[in-house]
C-alpha positions in Angstrom: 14.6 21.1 -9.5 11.6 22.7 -8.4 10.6 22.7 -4.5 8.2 19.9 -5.0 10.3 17.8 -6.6 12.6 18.2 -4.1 10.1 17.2 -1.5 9.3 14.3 -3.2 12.9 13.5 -3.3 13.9 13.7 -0.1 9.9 11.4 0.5 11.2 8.9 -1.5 14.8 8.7 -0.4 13.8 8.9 3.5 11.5 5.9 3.3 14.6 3.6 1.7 14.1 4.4 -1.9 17.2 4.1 -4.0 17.6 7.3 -5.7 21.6 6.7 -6.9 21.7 10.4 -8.6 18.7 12.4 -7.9 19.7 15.4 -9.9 19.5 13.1 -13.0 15.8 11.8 -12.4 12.8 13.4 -12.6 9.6 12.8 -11.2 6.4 14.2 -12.6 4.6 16.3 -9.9 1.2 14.3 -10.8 3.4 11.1 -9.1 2.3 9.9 -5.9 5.2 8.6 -3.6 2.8 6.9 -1.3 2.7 4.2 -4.7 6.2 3.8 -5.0 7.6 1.0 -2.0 9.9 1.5 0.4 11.5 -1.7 0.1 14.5 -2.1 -2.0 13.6 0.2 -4.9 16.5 1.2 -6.7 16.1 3.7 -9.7 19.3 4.2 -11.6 20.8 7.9 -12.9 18.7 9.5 -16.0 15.2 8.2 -15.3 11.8 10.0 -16.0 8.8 8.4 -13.5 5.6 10.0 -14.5 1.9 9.9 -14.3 -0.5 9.5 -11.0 -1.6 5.9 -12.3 2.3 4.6 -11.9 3.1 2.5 -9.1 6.4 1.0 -8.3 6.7 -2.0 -6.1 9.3 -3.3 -3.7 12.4 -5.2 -4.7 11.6 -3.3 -8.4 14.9 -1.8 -10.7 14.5 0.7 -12.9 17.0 1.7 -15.5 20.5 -0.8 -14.9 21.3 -0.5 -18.7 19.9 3.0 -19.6 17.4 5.3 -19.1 13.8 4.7 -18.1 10.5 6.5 -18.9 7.7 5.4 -16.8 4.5 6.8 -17.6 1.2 5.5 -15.8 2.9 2.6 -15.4 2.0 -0.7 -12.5 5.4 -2.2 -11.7 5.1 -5.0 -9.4 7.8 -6.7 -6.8 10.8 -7.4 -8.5 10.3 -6.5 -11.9 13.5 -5.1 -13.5 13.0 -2.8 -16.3 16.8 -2.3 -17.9 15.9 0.8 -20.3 13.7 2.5 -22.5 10.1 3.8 -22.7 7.0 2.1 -20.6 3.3 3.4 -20.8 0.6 2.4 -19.4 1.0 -1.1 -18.9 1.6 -3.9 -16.1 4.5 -6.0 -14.8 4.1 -8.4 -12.5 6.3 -9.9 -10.5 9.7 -10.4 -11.6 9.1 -9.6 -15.1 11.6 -8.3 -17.0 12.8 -6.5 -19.9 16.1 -5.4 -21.1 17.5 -2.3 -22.5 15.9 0.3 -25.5 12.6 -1.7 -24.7 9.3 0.1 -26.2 6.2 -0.9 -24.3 2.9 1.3 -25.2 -0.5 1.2 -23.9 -2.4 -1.9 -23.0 0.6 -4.2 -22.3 0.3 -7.1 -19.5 3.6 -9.0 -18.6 2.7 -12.1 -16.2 4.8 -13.3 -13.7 8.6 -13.8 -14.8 8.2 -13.2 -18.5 9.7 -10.4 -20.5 12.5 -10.0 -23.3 15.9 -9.0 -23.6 16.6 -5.7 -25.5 15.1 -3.6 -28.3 11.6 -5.3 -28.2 8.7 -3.5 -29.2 5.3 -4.1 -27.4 1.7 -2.7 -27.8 -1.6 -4.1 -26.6 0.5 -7.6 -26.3 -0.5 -10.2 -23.4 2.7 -12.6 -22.2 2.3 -15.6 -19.7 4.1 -16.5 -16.9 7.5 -17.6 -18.4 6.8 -16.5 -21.7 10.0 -15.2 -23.2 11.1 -13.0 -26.4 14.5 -12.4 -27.5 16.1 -9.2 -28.5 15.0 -6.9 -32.0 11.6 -7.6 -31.8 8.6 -6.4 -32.7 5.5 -7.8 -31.3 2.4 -6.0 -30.6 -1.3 -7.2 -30.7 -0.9 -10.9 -29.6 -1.4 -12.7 -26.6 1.1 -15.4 -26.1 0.9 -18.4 -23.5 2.7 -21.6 -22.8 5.3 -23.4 -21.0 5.2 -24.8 -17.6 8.3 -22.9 -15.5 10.9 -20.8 -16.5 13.5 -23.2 -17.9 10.3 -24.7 -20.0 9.1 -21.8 -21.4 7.6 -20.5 -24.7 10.0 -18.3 -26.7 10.2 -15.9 -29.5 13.4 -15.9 -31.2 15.6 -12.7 -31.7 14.2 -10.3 -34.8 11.1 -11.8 -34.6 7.6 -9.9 -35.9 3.7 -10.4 -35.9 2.8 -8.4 -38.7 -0.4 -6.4 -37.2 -1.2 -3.8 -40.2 -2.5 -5.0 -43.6 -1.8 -3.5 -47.3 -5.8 -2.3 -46.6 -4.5 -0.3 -44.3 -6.6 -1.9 -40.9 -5.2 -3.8 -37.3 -8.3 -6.6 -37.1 -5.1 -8.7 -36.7 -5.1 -9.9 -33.4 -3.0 -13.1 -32.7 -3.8 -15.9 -30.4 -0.7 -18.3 -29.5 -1.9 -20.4 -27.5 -5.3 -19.8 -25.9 -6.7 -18.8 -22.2 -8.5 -21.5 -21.0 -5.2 -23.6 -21.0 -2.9 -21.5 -20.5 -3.7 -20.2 -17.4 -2.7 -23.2 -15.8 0.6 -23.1 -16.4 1.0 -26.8 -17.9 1.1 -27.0 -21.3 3.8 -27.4 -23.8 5.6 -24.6 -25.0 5.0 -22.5 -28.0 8.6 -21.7 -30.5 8.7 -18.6 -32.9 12.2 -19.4 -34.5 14.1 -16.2 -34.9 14.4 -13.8 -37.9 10.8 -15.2 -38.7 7.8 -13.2 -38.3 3.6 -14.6 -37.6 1.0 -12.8 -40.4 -1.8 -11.5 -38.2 -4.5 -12.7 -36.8 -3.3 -16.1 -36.8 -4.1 -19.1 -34.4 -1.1 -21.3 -32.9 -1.7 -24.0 -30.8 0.6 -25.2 -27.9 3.3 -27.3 -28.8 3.6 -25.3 -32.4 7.3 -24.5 -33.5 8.0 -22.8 -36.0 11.8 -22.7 -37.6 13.6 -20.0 -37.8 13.6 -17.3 -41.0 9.6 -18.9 -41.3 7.3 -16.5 -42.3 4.2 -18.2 -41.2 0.6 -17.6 -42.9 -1.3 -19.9 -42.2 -3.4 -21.3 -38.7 -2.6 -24.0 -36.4 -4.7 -24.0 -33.9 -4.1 -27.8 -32.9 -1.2 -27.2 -32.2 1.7 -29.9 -31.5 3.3 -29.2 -35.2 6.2 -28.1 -36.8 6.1 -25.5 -39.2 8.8 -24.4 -41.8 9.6 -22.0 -44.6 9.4 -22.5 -48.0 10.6 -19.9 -50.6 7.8 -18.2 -52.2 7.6 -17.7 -55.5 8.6 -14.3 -56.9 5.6 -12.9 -59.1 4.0 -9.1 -60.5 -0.1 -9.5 -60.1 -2.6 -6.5 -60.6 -3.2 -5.7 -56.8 -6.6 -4.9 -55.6 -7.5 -3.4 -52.7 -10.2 -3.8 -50.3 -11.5 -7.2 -51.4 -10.4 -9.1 -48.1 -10.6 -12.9 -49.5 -10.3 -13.8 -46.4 -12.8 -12.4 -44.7 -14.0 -15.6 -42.8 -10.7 -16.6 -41.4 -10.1 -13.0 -40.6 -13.5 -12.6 -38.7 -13.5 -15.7 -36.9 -10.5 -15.2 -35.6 -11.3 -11.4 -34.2 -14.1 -12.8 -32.2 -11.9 -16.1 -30.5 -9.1 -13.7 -29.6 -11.7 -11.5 -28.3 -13.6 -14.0 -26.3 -10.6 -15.6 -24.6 -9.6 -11.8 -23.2 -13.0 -12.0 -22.1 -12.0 -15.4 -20.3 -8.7 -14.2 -19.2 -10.5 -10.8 -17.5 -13.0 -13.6 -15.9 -10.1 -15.3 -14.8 -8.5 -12.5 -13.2 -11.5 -11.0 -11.4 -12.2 -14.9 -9.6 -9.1 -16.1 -9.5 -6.4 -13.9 -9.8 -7.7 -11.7 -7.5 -7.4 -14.1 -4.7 -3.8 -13.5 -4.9 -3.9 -9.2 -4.8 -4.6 -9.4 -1.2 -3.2 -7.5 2.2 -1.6 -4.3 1.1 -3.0 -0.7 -0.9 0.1 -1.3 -3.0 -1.0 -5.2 -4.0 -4.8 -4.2 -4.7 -3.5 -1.6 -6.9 -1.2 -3.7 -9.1 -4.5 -5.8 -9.6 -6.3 -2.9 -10.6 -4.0 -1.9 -12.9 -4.0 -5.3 -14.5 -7.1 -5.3 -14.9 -7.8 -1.8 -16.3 -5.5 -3.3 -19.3 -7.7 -5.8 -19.7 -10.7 -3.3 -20.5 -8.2 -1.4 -22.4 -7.3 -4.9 -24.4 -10.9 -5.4 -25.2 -11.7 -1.9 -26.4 -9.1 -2.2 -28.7 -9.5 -5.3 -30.3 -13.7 -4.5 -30.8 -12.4 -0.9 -31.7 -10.4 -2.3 -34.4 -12.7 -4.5 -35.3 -15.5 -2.3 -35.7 -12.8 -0.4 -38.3 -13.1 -3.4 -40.6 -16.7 -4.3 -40.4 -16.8 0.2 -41.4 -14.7 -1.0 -44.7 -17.3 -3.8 -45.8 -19.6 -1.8 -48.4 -16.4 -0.4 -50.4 -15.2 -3.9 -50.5 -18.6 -5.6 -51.6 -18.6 -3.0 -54.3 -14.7 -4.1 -55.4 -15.7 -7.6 -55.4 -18.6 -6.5 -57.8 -16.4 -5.0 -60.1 -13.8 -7.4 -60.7 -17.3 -10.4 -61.2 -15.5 -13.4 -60.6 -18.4 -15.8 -59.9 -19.8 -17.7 -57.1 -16.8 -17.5 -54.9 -17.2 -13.8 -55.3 -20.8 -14.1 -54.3 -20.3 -15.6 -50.7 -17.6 -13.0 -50.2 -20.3 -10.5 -50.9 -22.8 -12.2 -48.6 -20.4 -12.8 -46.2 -19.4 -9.0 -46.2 -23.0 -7.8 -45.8 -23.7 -9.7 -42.5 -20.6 -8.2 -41.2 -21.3 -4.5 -42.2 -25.5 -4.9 -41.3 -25.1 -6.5 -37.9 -22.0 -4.5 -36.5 -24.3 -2.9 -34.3 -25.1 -6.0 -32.6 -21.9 -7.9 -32.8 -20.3 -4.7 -30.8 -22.7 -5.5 -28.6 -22.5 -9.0 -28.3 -18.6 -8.9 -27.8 -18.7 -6.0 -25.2 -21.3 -7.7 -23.0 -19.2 -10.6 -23.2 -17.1 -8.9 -20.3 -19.5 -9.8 -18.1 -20.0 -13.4 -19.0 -19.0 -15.1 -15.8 -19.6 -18.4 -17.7 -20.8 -21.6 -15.5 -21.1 -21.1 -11.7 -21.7 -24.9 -11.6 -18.5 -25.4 -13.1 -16.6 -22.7 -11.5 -17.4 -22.8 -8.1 -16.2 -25.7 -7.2 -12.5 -25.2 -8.9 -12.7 -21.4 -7.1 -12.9 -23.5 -4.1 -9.9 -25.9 -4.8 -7.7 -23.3 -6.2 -8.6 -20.7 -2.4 -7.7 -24.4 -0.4 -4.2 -24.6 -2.8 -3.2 -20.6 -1.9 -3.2 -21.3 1.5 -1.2 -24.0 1.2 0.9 -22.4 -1.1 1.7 -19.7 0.9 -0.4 -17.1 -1.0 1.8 -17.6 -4.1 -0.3 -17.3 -7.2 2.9 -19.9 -9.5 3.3 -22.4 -7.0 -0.6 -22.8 -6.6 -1.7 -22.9 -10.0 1.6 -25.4 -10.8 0.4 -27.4 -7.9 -3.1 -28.3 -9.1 -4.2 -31.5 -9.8 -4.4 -32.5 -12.8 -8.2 -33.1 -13.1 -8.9 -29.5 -11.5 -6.6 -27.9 -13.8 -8.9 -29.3 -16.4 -12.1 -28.6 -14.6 -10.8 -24.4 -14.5 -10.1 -25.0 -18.3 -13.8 -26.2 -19.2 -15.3 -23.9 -16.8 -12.9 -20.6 -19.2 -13.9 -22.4 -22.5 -17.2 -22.5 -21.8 -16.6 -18.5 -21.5 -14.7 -18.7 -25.2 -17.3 -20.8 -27.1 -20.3 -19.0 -25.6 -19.6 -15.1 -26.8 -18.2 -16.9 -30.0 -21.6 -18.5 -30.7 -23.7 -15.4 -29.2 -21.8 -13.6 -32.5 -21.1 -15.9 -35.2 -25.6 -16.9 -34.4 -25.3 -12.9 -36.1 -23.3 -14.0 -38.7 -24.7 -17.6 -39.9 -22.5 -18.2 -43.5 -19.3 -18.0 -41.5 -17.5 -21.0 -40.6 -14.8 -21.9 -38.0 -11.5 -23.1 -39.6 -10.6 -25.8 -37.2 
């Protein structure tokens, strides 16, 4: 243990940190120990903390089942992160996962929400309440529903979103559930049934369940439905790559998921950040959230930018294999996407900044600043505690947010279509 480690140690330990075996934990001298709490922070034997982004809150656990990487990391108060490896993603409060849990870059866990063990997370957005089971995989989605902990949306155990396609590209963002509603914490849950997996990018209403062993293809955005499995037909077909017959749905649903971060980052700089008030430690947990947000943005136009790059191979496989007029508004449909990339990049980054109808807004910023104080600053109770009618009011005002950078692009792209 080198002499600055030990410093930090005997920092940490001295202002009530937890340390139960410090000879067994490391801590990366780019760590700053004026962002770890002093309050009931407990840090179990075999732990790794690294990275001057992390930040560790109070009440927070860190390794109970195993041992815990952290790495640039914002763990807010009494999140409890069992065991495994965490990068660069947020936790807020009382999240939690459970042991040989993956989490890479670009993850936001709300408020209570989290899994139990071996889940695998990347660029993935949970609600408040949301909760997955164990031996999953489940990156690229952002998942919402549910109205309180014990009426929550849930992904069963050995469940996957399949986000990488035989063409070899990630524009396969999922959206279960949606922003605008979400946010408000009242609507009905969303069920993956276990040992089933979601085909990326799909759309899932709230109320959807799907049964268990489903593997589900196929969009539901109006939610309230039950969807089951039926056992596909077993067949050998010439396989052709790069033609992307589904370019519309797969397109269409790029920009909505895209949009509605867009929303969710508007959300978080008016509203949320009413609630990251009164300590260094609080206002940087926001930060962090919102950093992921960028990051969650970048990635999704990033990716999409990969498959608009793929569009002039593809027209040219569609002309080969001349299989009429169906084949003909692929190819049209392919050529818009690849000629206006330029401008739909554009379109969907300067949606960021699309703070949507003040008219609209204002006056539900005002209610929900009224319902914190008399909440008690607590960002759950208030937003459970709205009134109906401005619970709807904050939904039109994020929708209009959605449906506006979704017409700014699809005006570049005029033969596509939204599947309803």
């Amino acid at each position: 243990m080198t002499a600055q480690n030990q410093n930090k140690f005997e920092t940490l330990i001295n202002k009530g940190v937890r340390l139960l075996d410090p000879g067994t934990v490391d801590i990366g001298e780019d760590v700053d120990p004026n962002r770890i709490s002093s309050e009931r922070v407990t840090i179990y034997p075999g732990c790794r903390i690294y990275g001057n982004d992390t930040l560790i809150m109070e009440g927070a656990t860190l390794g109970f089942e195993g041992p815990v990487t952290i790495v640039n990391c914002q763990i807010g108060p009494g999140v409890e992160l069992r065991g495994g490896f965490f990068r660069q993603s947020v936790f807020l409060k009382k999240a939690s996962l459970g042991s040989g849990a993956q989490i890479r870059e670009g993850c936001i866990l709300e408020e209570e929400s989290g899994g139990a063990h071996s889940v695998g997370l990347k660029q993935t957005i949970l609600f408040p309440f949301v909760t997955l089971g164990s031996l999953i995989n489940f990156c690229d989605c952002l998942m919402a529903g549910g109205t309180s902990p014990k009426n929550h949306s849930e992904v069963g155990s050995s469940y996957i979103h399949f986000n990488y396609t035989p063409n070899q590209d990630k524009a396969t963002p999922s959206l279960i559930g949606d922003v605008p509603r979400g946010v408000m914490l009242n609507q009905p849950p969303i069920f993956l049934g276990g040992q089933g997996g979601l085909v990326g990018p799909r759309r899932l209403g709230f109320g959807t369940a799907i049964t268990a062993g489903t593997i589900c293809r196929s969009d539901c955005p109006e939610g309230g439905k039950l969807i089951f499995g039926q056992q596909r037909k077993t067949g050998r077909f010439n396989f052709h790559p790069a033609i992307y017959h589904s370019i519309n749905r797969r397109t269409v649903n790029n920009i909505i998921y895209i949009a509605n971060l867009s929303a969710l980052r508007q959300w978080y700089l008016h509203v949320r950040s009413l609630f990251f008030r009164g300590d260094p430690l609080t206002e940087e947990l926001y930060r962090g959230a919102l950093n992921k947000l960028d990051l969650a943005v970048a990635e999704r136009v990033k990716r999409f930018g990969a498959l608009a790059a793929k569009m002039p191979d593809s027209i040219e496989a569609c002309r080969e294999l001349d299989r009429g007029k169906d084949f003909e508004t692929l190819i049209v449909r392919k050529r818009e996407l690849y000629k206006n990339w330029a401008k739909i990049e554009r379109a969907l980054k300067d949606g960021r900044d699309v703070e949507g109808d003040e008219s609209r807004r204002d006056p539900f910023l005002d209610r929900v600043s009224r319902a914190r104080k008399e909440n008690g600053g607590d960002y759950v109770a208030t937003i459970q505690k709205l009134e109906p009618a401005w619970s709807e009011k904050g939904s039109i005002w994020l929708q209009g947010i959605v449906d506006g950078i979704t017409r700014n692009v699809l005006d570049l792209l005029p033969s596509f279509k939204i599947n309803s």
